[in-house]
C-alpha positions as CSV (number, residue, x, y, z in Angstrom):
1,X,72.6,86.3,86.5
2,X,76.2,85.9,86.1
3,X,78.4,88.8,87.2
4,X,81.9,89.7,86.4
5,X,84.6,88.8,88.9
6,X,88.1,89.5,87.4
7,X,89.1,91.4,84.3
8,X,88.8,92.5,81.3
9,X,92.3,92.1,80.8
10,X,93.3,92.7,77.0
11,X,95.8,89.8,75.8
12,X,96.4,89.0,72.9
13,X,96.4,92.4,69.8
14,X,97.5,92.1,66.7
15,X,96.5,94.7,63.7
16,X,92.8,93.3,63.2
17,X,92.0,91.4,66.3
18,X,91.7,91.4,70.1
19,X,91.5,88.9,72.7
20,X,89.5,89.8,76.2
21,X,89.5,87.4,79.3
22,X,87.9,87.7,81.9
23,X,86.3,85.4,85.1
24,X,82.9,85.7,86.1
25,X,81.4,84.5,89.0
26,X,79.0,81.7,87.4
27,X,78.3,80.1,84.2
28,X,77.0,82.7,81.5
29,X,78.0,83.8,77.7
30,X,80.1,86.6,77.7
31,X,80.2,89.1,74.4
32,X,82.6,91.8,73.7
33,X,81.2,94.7,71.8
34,X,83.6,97.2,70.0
35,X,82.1,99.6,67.7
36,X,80.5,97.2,64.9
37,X,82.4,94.1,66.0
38,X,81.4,91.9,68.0
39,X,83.0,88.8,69.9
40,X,81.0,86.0,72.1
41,X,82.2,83.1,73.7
42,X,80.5,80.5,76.6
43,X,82.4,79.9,79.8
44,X,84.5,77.3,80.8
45,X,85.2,76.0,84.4
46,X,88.1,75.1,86.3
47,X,87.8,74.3,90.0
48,X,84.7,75.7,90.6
49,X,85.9,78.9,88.4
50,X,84.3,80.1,85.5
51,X,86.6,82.0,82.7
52,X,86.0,83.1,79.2
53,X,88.5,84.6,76.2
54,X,86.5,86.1,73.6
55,X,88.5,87.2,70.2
56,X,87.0,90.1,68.6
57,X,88.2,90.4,64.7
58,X,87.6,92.8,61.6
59,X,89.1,95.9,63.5
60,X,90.9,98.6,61.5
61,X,94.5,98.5,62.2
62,X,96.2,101.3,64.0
63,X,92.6,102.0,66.0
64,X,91.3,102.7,69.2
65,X,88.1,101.8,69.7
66,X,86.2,101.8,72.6
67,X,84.9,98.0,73.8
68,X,82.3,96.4,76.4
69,X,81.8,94.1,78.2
70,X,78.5,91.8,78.6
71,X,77.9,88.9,80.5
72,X,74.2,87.3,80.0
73,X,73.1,90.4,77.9
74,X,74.0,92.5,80.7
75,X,76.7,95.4,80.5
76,X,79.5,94.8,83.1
77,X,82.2,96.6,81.6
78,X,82.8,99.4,81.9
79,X,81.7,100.3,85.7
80,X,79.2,103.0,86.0
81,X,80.7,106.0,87.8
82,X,84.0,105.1,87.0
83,X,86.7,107.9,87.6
84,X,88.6,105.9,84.3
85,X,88.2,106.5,80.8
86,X,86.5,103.9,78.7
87,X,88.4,100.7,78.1
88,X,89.9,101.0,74.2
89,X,91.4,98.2,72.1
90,X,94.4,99.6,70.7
91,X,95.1,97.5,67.5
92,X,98.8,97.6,66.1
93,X,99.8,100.0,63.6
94,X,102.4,98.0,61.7
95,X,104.6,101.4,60.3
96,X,104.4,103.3,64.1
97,X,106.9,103.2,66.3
98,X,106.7,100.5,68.3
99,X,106.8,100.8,72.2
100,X,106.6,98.1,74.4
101,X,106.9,98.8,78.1
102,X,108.5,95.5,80.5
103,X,109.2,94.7,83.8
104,X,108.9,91.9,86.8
105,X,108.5,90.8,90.2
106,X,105.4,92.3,91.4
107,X,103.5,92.1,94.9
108,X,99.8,92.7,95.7
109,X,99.5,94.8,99.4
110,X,97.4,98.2,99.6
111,X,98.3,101.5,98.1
112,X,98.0,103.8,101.1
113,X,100.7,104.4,103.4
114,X,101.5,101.2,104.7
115,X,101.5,99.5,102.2
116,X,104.1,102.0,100.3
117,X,106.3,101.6,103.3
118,X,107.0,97.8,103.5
119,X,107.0,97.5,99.3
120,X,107.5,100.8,97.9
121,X,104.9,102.4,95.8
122,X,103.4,100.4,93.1
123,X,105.7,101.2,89.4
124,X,102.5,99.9,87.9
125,X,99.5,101.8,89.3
126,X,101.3,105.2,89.2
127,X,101.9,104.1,84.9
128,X,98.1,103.7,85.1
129,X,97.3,107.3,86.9
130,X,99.3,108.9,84.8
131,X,97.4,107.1,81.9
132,X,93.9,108.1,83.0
133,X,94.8,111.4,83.5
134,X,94.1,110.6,87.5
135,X,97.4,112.4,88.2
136,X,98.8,115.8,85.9
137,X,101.7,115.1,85.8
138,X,103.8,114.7,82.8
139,X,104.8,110.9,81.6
140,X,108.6,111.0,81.7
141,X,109.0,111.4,77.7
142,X,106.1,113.9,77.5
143,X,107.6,117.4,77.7
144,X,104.4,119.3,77.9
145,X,101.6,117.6,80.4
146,X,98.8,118.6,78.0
147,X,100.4,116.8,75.3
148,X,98.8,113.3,75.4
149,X,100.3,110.4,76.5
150,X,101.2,108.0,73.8
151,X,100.7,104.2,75.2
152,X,103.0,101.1,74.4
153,X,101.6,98.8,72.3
154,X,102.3,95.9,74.4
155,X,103.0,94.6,78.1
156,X,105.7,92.4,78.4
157,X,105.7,91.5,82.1
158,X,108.8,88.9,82.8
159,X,107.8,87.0,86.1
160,X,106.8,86.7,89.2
161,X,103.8,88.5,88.8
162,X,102.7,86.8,91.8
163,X,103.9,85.0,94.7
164,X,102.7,82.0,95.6
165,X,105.4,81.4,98.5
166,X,105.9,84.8,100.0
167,X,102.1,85.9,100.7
168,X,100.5,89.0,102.0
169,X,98.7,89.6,104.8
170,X,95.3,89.7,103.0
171,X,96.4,86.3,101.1
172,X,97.2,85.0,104.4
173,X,94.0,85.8,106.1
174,X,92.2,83.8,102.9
175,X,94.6,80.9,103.5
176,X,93.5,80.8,107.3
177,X,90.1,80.7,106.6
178,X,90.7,77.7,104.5
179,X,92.9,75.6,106.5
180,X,95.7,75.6,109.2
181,X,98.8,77.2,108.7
182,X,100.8,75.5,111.3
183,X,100.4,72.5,108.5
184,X,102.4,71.9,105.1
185,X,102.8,74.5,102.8
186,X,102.1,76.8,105.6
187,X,100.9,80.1,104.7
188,X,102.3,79.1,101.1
189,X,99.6,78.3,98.4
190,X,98.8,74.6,98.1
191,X,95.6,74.3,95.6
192,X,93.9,76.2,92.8
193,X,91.1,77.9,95.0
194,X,94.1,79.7,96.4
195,X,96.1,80.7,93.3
196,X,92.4,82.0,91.9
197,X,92.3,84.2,94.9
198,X,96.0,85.4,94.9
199,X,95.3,86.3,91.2
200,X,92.2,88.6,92.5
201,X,94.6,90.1,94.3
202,X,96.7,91.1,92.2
203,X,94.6,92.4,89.1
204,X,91.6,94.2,91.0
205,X,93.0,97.6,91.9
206,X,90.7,100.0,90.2
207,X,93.5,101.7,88.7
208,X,95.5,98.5,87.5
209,X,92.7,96.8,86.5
210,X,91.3,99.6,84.3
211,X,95.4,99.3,82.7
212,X,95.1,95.7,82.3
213,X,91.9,96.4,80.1
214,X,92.9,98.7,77.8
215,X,96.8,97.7,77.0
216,X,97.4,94.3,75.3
217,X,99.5,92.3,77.6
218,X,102.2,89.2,77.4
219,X,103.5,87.1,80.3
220,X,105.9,84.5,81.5
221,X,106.4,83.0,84.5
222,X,109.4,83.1,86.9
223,X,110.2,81.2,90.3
224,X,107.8,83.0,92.7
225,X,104.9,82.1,90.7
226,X,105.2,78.8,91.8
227,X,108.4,78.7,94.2
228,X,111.1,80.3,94.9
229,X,114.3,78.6,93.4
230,X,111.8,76.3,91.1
231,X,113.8,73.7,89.2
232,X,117.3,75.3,90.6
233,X,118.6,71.5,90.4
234,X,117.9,68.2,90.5
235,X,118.2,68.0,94.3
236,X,115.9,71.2,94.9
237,X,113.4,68.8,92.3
238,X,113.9,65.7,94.8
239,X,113.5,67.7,98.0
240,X,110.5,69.5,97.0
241,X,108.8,65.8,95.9
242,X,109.6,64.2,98.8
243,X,107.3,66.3,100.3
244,X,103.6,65.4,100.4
245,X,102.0,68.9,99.5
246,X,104.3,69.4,96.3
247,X,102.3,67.7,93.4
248,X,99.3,69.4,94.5
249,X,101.3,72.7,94.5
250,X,103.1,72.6,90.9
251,X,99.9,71.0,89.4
252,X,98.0,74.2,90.6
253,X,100.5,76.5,89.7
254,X,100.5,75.4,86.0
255,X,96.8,74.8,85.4
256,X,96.1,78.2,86.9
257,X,99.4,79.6,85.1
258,X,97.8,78.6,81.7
259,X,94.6,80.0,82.6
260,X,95.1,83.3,83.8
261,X,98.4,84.0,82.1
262,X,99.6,81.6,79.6
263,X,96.4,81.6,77.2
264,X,96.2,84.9,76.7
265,X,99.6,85.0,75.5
266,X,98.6,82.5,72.2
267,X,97.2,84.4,68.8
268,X,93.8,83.2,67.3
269,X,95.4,80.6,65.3
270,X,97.9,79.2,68.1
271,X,95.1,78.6,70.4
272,X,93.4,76.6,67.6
273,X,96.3,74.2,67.7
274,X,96.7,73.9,71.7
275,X,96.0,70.7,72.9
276,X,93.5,72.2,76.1
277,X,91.8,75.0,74.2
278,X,90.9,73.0,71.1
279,X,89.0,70.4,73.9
280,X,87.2,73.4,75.5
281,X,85.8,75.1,72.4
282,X,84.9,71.4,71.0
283,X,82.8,71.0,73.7
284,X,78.9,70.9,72.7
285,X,75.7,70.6,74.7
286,X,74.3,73.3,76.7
287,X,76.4,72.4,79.6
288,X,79.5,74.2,80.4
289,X,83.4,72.2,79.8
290,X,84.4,71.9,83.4
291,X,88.4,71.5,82.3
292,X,89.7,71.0,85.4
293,X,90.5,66.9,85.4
294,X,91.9,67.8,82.1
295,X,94.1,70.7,83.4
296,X,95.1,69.1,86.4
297,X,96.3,65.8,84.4
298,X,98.2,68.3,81.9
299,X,99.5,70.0,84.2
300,X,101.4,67.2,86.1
301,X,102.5,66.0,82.9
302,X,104.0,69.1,81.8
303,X,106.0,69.4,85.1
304,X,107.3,65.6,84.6
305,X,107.7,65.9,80.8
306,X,109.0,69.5,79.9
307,X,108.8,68.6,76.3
308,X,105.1,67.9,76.4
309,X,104.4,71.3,76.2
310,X,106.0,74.7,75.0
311,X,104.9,78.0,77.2
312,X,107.5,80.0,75.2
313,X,105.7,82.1,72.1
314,X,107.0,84.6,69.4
315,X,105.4,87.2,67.5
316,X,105.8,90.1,65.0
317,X,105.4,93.9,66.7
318,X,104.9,95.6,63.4
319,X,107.1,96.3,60.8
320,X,110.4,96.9,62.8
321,X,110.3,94.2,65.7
322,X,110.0,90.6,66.4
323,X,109.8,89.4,70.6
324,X,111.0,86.0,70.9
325,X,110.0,85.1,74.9
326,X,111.7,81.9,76.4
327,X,110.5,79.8,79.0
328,X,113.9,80.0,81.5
329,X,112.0,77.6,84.6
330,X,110.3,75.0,83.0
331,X,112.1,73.7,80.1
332,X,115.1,73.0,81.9
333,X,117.2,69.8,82.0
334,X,118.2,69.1,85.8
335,X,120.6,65.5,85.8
336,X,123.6,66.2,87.2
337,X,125.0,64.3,84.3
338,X,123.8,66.7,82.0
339,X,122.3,70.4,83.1
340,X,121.2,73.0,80.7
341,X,118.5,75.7,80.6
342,X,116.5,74.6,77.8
343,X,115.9,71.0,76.5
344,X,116.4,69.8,73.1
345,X,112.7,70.3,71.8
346,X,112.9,74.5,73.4
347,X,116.3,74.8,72.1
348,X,115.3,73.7,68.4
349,X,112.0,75.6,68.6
350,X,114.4,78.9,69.6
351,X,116.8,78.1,66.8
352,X,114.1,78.7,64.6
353,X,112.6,82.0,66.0
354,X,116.0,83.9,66.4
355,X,116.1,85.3,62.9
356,X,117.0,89.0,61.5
357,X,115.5,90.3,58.4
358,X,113.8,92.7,61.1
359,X,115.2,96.0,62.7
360,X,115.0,95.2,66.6
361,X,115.3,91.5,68.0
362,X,113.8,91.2,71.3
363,X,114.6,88.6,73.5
364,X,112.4,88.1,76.7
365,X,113.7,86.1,79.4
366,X,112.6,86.2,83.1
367,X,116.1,85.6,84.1
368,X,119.1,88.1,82.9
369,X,121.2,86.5,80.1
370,X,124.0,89.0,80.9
371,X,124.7,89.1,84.5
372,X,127.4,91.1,86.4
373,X,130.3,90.1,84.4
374,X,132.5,88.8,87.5
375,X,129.2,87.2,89.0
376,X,128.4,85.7,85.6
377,X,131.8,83.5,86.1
378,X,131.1,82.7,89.6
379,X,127.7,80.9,88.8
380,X,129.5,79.3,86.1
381,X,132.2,78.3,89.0
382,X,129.0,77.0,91.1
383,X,127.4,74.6,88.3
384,X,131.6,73.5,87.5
385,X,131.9,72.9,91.3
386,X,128.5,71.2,92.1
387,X,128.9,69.1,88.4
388,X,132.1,67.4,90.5
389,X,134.6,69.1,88.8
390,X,136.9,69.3,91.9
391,X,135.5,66.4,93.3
392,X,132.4,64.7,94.8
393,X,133.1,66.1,98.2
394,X,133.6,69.8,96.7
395,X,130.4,68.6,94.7
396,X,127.8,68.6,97.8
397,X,129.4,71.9,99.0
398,X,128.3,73.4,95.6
399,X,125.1,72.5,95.3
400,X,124.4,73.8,98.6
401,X,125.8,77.4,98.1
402,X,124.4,77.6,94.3
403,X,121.0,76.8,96.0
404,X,121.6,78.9,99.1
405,X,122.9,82.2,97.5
406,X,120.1,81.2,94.0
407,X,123.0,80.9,91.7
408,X,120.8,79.5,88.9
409,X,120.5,82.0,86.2
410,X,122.0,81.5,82.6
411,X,125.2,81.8,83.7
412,X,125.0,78.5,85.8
413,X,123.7,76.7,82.6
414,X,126.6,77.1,80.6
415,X,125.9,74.6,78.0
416,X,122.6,76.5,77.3
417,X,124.4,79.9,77.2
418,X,126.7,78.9,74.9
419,X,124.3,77.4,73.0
420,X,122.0,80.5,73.0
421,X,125.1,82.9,72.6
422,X,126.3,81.4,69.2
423,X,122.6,81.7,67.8
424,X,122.8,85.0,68.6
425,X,126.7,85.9,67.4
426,X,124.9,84.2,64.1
427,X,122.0,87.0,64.0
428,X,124.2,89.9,64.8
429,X,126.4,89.1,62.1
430,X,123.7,88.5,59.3
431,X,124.1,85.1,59.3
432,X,120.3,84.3,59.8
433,X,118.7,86.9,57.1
434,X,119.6,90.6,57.8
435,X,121.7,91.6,61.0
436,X,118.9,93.9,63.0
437,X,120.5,97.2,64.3
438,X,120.0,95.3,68.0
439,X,119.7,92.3,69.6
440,X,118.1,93.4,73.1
441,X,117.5,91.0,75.8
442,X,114.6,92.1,78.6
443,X,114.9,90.0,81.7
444,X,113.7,90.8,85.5
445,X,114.2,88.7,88.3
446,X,117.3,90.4,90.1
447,X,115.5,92.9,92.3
448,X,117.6,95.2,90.6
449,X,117.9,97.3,87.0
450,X,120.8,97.9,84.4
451,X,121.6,98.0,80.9
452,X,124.9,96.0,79.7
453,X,126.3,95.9,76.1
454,X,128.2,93.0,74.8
455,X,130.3,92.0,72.3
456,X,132.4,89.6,70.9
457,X,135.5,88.3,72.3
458,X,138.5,88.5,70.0
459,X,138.8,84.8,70.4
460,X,135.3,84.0,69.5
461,X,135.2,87.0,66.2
462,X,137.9,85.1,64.8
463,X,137.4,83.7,61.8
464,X,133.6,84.8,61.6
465,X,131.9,87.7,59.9
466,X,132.0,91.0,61.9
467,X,129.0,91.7,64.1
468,X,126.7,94.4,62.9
469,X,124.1,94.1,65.9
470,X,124.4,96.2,69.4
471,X,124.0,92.9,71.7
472,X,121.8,94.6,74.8
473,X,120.5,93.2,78.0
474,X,117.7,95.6,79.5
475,X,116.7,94.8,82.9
476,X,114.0,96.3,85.1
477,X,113.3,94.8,88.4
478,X,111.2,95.0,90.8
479,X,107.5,96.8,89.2
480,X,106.9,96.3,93.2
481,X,108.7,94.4,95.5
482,X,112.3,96.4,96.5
483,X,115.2,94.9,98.5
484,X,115.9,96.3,102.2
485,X,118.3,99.3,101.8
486,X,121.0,96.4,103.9
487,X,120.3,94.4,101.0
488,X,120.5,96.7,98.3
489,X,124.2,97.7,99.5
490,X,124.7,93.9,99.9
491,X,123.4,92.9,96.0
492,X,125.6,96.0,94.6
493,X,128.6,94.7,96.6
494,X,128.5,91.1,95.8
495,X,127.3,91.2,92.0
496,X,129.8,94.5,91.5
497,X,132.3,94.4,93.8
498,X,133.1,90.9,95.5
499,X,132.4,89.0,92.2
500,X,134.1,91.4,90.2
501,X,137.9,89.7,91.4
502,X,136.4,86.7,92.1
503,X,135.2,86.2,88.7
504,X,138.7,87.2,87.2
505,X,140.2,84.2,89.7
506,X,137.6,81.8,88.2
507,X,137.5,82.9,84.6
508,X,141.4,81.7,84.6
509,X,140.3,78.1,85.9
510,X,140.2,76.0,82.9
511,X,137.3,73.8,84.3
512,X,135.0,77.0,83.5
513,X,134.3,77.9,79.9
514,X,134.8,80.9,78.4
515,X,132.1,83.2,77.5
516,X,132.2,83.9,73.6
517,X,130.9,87.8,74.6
518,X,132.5,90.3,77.0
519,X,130.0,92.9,78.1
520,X,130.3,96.2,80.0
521,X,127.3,98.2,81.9
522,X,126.2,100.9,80.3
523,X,123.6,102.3,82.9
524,X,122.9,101.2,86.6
525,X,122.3,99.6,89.0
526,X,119.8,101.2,90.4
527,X,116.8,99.3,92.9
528,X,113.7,101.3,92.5
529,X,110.3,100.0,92.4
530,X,109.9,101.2,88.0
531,X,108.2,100.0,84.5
532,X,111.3,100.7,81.6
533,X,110.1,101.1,78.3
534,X,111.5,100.9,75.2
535,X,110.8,102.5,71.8
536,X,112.0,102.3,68.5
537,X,113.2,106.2,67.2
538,X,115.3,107.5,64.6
539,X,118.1,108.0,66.2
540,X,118.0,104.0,67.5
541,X,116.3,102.2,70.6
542,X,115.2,104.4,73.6
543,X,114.9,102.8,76.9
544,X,113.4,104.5,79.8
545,X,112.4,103.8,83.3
546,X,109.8,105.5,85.6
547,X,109.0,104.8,89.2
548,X,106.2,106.0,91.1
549,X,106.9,109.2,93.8
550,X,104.4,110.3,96.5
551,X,104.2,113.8,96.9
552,X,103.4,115.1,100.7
553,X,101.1,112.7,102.3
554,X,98.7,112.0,99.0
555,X,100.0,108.1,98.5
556,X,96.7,107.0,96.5
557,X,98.0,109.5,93.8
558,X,101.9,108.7,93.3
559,X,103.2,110.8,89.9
560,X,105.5,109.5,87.4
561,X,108.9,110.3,87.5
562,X,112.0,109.2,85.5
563,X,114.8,107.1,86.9
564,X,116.9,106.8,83.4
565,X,117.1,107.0,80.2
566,X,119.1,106.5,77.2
567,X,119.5,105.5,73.7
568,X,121.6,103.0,72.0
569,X,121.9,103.9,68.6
């Protein structure tokens, strides 16, 4: 008898349907039941893993109805003597307010005291106390703590939600059972048995994991889930091939990538059309698919041929908003002759989903379109300066302080940015159907979080239809994983002081383009472990963040406290 091993985690929601994955520790059938509807689907097997995604469909929209879980005929889910309330599929309501709640870079150590003094408590896990009613005290927006807490209707987490270079102790340990660490990758991850166990890591916190089952969730990858600085350039690309533990690193990464996050991400209809899940549910005989030749061989392909395969996705949240997420690692174009952050085929595909004729536009990108605005011209300095602008000798010198100091966000892809940027300008001004009242972008990645509004330069309006769209980037960074206080002092110098002048110096070099926006910060930075939230209101978008805070000595039961909040309306 087959047990369950990871999950449920609820994926993919829309107003009638519900997609629940899970892993279970041997072949078996696994059924979903929720209220009269009912969902089955057989295993699959990667690696010696065994995974199922089971689509439930007829629910009422606007519901919440409670769900299990059976593997074999046997009930798994819920857990009896559970402290959390019953797992609920929450379908969308498509005239509520929508709330989705966002965030990145998370790490997977213990919740007790050590483990809140070397990465801060867990943004995450004290959402999910809070949630359960585990902990009394008010959510951040609730004025009165008997009032109950209203849940996002979505997810969106935007990256490195784990780390397969910086490991834990725990990973480590597993890694060590396995194989020597003095030998390449080291206590990094090399092959899928690992990445399946750093996953288990990171989702089977009681209180997380009880989250994970009953709030519809969306991912994207960033660096850290593979490497850190993962296609920076084409010389980071050569080094890390000229090594002999690489392929089998990358292949794992994006085989289990697709399986634990990317497939999830896909509506009913998309994963019809995907070229690995229409071969698994093709598959006939009692046997179970064992799709790991075939994941492994896709996977390599998708790292040499970016085009082969699309992990960005788009969908509708209800009547008022439409999330657009782009794939900022994988899609990129890395020849020094020509460098840009999304290849022809991703930069089509993107033309086609930025559209109005819906009230909010959300953009997610793991990486922050809008940086510091004197840093943003010093990465675009970098890519000038490694591209040879100055000179092949000035050339080498680039590359190694882009790679060194990880200047490889937007802003040192300029082609792409401009690219993106004018799509946008085109939105905002009701150029693409009807301008929405914002265009947000929600990125992680920089450890730290802000909100910046942009506009048009003077230059750039000219000429054009005036923009009717607040342009906003939203970041929230880290959900767990906080800079040293040295480093904190050291990121707020360099992105807000240093670059600040340095950026003006460079912005008047005529080998660096101009950016068509000019942007301003309207909140931040601030470097706490939070979750931020957004929500659509009358008065506009409300964004919020919330970290965890550990009262006296009690660090299993953090409460919920804001860290900021505003409106742009």
């Amino acid at each position: 008898m087959s047990r369950l091993r990871l999950g449920p985690l609820l994926r993919y929601v829309d107003e009638t349907s519900a997609s629940i994955w899970v892993e279970t520790d041997g072949r078996a059938t696994v059924s979903v039941r929720a209220g009269e509807h009912r969902g089955e689907a057989r295993t699959f097997a990667v690696h010696g893993h065994h995974y199922a995604l089971v689509c439930v469909e007829g629910l009422a929209p606007g519901a919440k109805t409670p769900y299990a879980v059976h593997v074999d005929g046997e009930q798994v889910w819920p857990e009896r003597g559970s402290q959390y309330p019953p797992s609920l599929i929450p379908t969308f309501d498509p005239a509520s307010r929508m709330r989705v709640a966002f965030g990145s870079c998370r790490t997977s150590v213990g919740h007790g005291q050590a483990g809140n003094e070397t990465h801060g408590v867990d943004a995450l896990r004290a959402y999910a106390l809070r949630m359960a009613g585990v902990t009394d005290v008010a959510h951040p927006e609730d004025p009165d703590p008997g009032e109950e807490v209203r849940w996002p209707d979505l997810v969106l987490f935007l990256g490195d939600q784990v780390y397969a270079d910086e490991t834990t102790e725990e990973m480590r340990e597993f890694i060590a059972s396995r194989r020597d660490l003095e030998q390449p990758p080291w206590d990094e991850l090399k092959d899928y048995e690992e990445y399946a166990h750093l996953y288990r890591l990171a989702w089977t916190d009681p209180a997380n994991r009880w989250l994970l089952s009953t709030l519809p969730t969306a991912m994207i990858f960033d660096d850290h889930d593979v490497r850190d600085d993962w296609n920076t350039s084409h010389a980071w690309k050569q080094e890390m091939e000229a090594t002999d533990w690489w392929r089998d690193r990358i292949v794992a990464g994006l085989a289990s990538y697709w399986v634990y996050q990317h497939l999830g991400n896909l509506s009913p209809r998309e994963r019809a059309e995907d070229e690995i899940w229409s071969r698994i549910v093709a598959h006939e005989g009692e046997d179970e698919y064992d799709a790991g030749p075939l994941l492994d061989e896709f996977a390599e392909r998708a790292d040499q041929q970016p085009s082969s395969y699309r992990w960005s996705y788009a969908r509708r949240l209800g009547d008022q908003a439409r999330l657009v997420v782009v794939d900022s690692r994988a899609a990129r174009v890395l020849h020094p002759e020509h460098r840009t952050m999304l290849d022809d085929s991703e930069l089509a595909w993107l033309d086609e989903q930025l559209r109005g004729d819906v009230d909010h536009l959300l953009i997610g990108t793991s990486l922050p379109f809008l940086l510091a605005p004197g840093l943003h011209y010093v990465e675009a300095f970098s890519e000038a300066l490694a591209g040879g602008a100055w000179g092949r000798r000035l050339a080498k010198i680039g590359e190694r302080i882009r790679t060194g100091a990880d200047l490889e966000h937007w802003a040192a892809f300029q082609e792409g940015f401009q690219i993106v940027t004018a799509m946008v300008l085109e939105v905002a001004r009701g150029e693409r159907g009807r301008a929405p009242e914002t265009v947000t972008f929600l990125s992680g990645d920089v450890h730290h979080s802000y909100v910046s509004e942009a506009r048009p330069t003077r230059r750039a309006a000219r000429g054009h239809k005036p923009v009717r769209s607040r342009i906003v980037q939203a970041v929230c960074s880290p959900i767990r994983n906080p800079l040293s206080r040295r480093w904190r002092f050291a990121t707020a110098f360099l992105s807000y002081g240093v670059a600040g002048p340095l950026g003006r110096v460079v912005a008047r070099s005529a080998k660096v383009p101009d950016a068509p926006l000019t942007w301003r910060l309207l909140k931040g930075p601030w470097f706490d472990n939070n979750l931020a939230s957004l929500e659509v209101t009358p008065r506009g978008l409300r964004l919020w963040w919330a970290k965890g805070q550990v009262d006296g000595d009690d660090h299993e039961h953090p409460r919920l406290v804001t860290v900021a909040d505003l409106t742009i309306g």
